[in-house]
TIKERO-802275 format. One line per field, with one value per atom (N, C-alpha, C, O): x, y negated, z; residue number from 0; atom name. Coordinates in Angstrom, 2 decimals. Layout:
// TIKERO-802275
X <- [X	...]
Y <- [Y	...]
Z <- [Z	...]
num <- [NUM	...]
atomo <- [CA	...]
//
This chain:
// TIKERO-802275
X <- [-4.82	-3.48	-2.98	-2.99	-2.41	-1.79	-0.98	-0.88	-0.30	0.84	1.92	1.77	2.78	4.39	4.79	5.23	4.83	5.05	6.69	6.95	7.63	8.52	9.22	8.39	10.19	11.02	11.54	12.08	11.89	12.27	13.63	13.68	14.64	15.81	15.42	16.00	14.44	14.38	13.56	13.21	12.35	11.55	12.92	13.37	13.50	14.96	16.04	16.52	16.15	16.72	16.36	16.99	14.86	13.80	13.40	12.86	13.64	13.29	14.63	14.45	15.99	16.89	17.28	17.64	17.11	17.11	16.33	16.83	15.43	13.68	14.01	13.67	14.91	14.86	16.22	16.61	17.07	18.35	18.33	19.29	17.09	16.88	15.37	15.04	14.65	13.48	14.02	14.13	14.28	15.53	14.52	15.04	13.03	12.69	11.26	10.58	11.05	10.10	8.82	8.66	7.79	6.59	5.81	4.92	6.35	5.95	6.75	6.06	7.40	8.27	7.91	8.09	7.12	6.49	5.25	4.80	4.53	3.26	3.20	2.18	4.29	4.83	4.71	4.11	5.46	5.85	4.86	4.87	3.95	2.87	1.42	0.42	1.85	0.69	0.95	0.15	2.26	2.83	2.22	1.84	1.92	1.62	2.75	2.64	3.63	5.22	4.81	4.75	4.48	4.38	3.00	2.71	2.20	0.76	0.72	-0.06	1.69	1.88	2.46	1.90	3.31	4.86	4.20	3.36	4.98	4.52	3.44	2.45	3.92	3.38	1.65	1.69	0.58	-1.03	-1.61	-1.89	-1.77	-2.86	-3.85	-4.09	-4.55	-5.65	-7.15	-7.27	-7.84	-7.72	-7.59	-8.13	-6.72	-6.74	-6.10	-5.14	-6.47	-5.82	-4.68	-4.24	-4.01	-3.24	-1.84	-2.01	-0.66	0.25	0.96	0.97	1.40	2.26	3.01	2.58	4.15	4.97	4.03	4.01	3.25	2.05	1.40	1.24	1.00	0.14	1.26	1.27	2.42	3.11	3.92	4.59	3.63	4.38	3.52	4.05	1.88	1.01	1.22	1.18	1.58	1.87	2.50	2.04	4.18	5.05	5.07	5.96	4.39	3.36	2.85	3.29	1.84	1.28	2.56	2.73	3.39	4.01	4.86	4.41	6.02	6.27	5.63	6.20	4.68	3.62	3.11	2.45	3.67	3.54	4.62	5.63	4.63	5.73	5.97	5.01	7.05	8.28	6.93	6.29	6.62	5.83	4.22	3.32	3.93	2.23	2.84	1.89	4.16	3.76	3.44	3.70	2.84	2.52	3.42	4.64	2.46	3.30	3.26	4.10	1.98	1.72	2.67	2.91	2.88	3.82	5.10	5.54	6.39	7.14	7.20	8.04	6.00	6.35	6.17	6.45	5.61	5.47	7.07	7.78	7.52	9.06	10.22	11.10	9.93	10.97	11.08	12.09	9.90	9.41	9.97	10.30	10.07	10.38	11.91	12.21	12.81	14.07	14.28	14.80	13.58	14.39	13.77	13.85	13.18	13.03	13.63	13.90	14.43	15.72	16.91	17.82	17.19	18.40	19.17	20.35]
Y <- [21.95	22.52	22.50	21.47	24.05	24.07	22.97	22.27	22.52	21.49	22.48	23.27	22.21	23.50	23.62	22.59	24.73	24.02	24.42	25.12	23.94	23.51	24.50	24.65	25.07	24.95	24.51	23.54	24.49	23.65	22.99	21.81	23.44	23.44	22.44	21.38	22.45	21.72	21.14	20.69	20.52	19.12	18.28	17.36	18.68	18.21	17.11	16.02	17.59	17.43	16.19	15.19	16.76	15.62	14.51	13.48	14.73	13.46	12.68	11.82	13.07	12.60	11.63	10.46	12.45	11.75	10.81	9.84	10.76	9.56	8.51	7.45	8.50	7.58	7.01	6.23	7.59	7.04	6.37	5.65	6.47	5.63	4.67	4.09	4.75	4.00	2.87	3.13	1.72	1.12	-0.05	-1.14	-0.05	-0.99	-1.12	-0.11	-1.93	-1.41	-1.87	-2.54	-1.39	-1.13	-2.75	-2.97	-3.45	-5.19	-5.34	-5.61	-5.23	-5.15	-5.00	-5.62	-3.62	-3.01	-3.48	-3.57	-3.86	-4.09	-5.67	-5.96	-6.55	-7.89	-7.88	-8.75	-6.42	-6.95	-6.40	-6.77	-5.37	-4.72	-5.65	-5.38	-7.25	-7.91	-9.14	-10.05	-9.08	-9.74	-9.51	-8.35	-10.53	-10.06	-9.00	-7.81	-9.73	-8.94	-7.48	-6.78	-6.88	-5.50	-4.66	-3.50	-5.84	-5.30	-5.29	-4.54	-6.26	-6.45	-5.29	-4.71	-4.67	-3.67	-2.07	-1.68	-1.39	-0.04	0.39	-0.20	1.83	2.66	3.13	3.79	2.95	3.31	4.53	4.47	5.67	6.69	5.67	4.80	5.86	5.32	6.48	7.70	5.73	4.40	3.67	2.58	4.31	3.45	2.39	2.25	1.32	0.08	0.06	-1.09	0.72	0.88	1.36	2.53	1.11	1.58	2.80	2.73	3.65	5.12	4.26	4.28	3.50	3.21	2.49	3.00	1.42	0.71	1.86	1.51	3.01	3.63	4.20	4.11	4.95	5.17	4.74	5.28	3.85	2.42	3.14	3.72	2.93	2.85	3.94	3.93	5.32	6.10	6.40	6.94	5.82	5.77	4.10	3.82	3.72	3.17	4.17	4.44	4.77	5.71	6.58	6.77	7.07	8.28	7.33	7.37	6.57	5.41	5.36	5.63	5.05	4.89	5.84	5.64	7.01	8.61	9.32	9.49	9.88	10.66	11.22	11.65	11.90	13.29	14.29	14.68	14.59	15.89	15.54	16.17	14.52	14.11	14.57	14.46	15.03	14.61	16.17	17.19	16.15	17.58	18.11	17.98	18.81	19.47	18.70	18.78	17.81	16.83	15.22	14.14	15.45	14.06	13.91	12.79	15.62	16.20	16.20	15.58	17.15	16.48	15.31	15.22	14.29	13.01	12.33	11.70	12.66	12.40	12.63	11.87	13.88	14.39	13.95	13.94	13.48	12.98	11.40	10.99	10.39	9.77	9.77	9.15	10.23	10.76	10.94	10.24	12.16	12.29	11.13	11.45	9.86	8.84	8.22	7.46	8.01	6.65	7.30	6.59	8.52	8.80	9.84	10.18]
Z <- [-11.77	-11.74	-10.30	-9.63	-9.68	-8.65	-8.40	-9.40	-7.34	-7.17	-6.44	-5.51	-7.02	-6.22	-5.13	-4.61	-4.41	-2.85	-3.22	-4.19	-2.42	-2.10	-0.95	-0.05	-0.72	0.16	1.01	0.48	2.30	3.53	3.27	3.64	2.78	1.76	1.09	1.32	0.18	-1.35	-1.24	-2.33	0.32	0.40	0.89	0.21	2.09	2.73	1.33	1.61	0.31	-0.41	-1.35	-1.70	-1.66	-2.31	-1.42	-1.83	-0.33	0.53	1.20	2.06	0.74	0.89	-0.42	-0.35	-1.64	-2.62	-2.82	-3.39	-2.61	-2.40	-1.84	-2.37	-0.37	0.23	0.30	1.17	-0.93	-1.48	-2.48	-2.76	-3.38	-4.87	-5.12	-6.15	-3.80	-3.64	-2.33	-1.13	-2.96	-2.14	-2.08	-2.30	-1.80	-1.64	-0.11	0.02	0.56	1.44	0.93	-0.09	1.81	1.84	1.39	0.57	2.05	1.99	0.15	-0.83	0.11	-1.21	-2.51	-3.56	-2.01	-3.48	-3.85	-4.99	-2.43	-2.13	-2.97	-3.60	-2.91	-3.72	-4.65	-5.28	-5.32	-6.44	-7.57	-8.74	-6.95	-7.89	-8.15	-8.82	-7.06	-7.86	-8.51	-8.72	-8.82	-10.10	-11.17	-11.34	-12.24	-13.23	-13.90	-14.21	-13.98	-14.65	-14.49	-15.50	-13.07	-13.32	-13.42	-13.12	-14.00	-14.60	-15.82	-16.39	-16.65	-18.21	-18.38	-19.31	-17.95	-18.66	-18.36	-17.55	-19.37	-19.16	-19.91	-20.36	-19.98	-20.79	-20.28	-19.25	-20.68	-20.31	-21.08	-22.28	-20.29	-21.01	-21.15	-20.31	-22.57	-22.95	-22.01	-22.09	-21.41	-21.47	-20.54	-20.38	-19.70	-18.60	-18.53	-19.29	-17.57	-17.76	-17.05	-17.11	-16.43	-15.40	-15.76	-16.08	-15.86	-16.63	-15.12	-13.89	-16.01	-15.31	-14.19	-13.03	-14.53	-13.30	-12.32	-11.20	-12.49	-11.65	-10.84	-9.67	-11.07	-10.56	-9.52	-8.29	-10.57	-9.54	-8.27	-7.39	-8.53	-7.57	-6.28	-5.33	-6.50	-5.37	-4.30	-3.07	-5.64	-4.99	-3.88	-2.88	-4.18	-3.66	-2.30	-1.50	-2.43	-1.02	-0.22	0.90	-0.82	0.45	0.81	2.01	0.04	0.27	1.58	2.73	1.28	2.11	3.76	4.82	3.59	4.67	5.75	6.78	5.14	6.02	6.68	5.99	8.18	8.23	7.83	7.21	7.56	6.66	6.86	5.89	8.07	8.69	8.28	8.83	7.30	7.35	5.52	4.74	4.82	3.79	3.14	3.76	1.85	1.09	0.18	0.03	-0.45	-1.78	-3.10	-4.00	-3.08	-4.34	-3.33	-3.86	-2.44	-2.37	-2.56	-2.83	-2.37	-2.75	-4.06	-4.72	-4.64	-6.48	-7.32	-8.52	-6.44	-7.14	-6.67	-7.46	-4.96	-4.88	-5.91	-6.32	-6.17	-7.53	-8.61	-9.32	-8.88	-10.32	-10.48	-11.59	-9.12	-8.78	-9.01	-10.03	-8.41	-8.18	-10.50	-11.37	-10.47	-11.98	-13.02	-14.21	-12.75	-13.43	-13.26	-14.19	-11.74	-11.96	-11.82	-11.37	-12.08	-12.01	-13.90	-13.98]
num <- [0	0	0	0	1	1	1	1	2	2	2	2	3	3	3	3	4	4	4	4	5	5	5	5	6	6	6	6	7	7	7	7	8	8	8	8	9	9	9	9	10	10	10	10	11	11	11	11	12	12	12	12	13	13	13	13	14	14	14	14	15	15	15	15	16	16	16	16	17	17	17	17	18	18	18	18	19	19	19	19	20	20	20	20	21	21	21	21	22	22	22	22	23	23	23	23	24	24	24	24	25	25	25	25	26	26	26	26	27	27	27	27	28	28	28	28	29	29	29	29	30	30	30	30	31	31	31	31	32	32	32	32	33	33	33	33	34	34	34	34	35	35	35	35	36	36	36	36	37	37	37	37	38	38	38	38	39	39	39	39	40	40	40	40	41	41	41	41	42	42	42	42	43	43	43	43	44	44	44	44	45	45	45	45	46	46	46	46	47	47	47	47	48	48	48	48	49	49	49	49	50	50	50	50	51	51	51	51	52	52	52	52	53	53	53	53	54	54	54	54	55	55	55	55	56	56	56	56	57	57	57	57	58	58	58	58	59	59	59	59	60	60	60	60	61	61	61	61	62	62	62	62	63	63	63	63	64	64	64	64	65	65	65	65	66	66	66	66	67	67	67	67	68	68	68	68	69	69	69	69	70	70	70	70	71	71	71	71	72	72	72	72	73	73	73	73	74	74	74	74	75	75	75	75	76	76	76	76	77	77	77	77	78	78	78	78	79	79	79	79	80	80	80	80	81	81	81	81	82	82	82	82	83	83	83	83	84	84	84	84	85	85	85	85	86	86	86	86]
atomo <- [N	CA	C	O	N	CA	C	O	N	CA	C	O	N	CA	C	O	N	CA	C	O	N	CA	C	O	N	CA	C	O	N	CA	C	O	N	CA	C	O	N	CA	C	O	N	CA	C	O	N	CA	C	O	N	CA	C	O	N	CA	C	O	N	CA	C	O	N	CA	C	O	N	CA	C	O	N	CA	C	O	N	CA	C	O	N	CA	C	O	N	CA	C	O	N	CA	C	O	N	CA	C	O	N	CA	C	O	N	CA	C	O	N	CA	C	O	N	CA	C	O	N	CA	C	O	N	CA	C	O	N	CA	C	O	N	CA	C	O	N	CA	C	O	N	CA	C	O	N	CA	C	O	N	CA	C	O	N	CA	C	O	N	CA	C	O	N	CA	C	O	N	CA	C	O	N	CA	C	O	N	CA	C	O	N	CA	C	O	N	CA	C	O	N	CA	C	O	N	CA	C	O	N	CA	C	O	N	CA	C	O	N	CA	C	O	N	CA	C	O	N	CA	C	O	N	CA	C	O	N	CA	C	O	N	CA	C	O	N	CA	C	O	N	CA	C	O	N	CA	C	O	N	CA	C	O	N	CA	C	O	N	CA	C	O	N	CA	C	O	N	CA	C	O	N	CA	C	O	N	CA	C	O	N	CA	C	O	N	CA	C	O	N	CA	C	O	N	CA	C	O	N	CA	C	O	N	CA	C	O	N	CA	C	O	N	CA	C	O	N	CA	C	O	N	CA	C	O	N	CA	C	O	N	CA	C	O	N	CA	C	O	N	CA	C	O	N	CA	C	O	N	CA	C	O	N	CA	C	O	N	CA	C	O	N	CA	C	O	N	CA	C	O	N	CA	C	O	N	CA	C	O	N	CA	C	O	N	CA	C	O]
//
């Protein structure tokens, strides 16, 4: 499946929102994803062992970890996706 590219307008927007509701840093997430707490919880496509928010956590590490100008069109829609889960 294609991934959406985005607008200059509407990455601007998604990456304002991203870095208004991902309120945690890089050392942070990197903490708290080898807790057990957030290896127990959450929802797993079978069969993976790995639950949706866990994976997405990692994600949102690398995404984190890159300049505005290093990021894509699949890091934009994993931002959004991000954004309309905690809001």
């Amino acid at each position: 499946m294609a991934q959406a590219e985005f607008e200059k307008d509407q990455q601007e927007e998604i990456y304002r929102e991203f870095h208004q509701y991902v309120n945690m840093t890089v050392f942070q997430l990197e903490q708290w994803l080898q807790t057990r707490q957030s290896q127990e919880v959450g929802y797993r496509h079978e069969p993976a062992s790995e639950s949706v928010g866990h994976e997405s956590g990692r994600k949102i590490i690398t995404i984190l970890g890159k300049k505005k100008d290093q990021l894509d069109s699949a890091d934009y829609a994993h931002m959004r996706k991000v954004v309309w889960w905690v809001t």
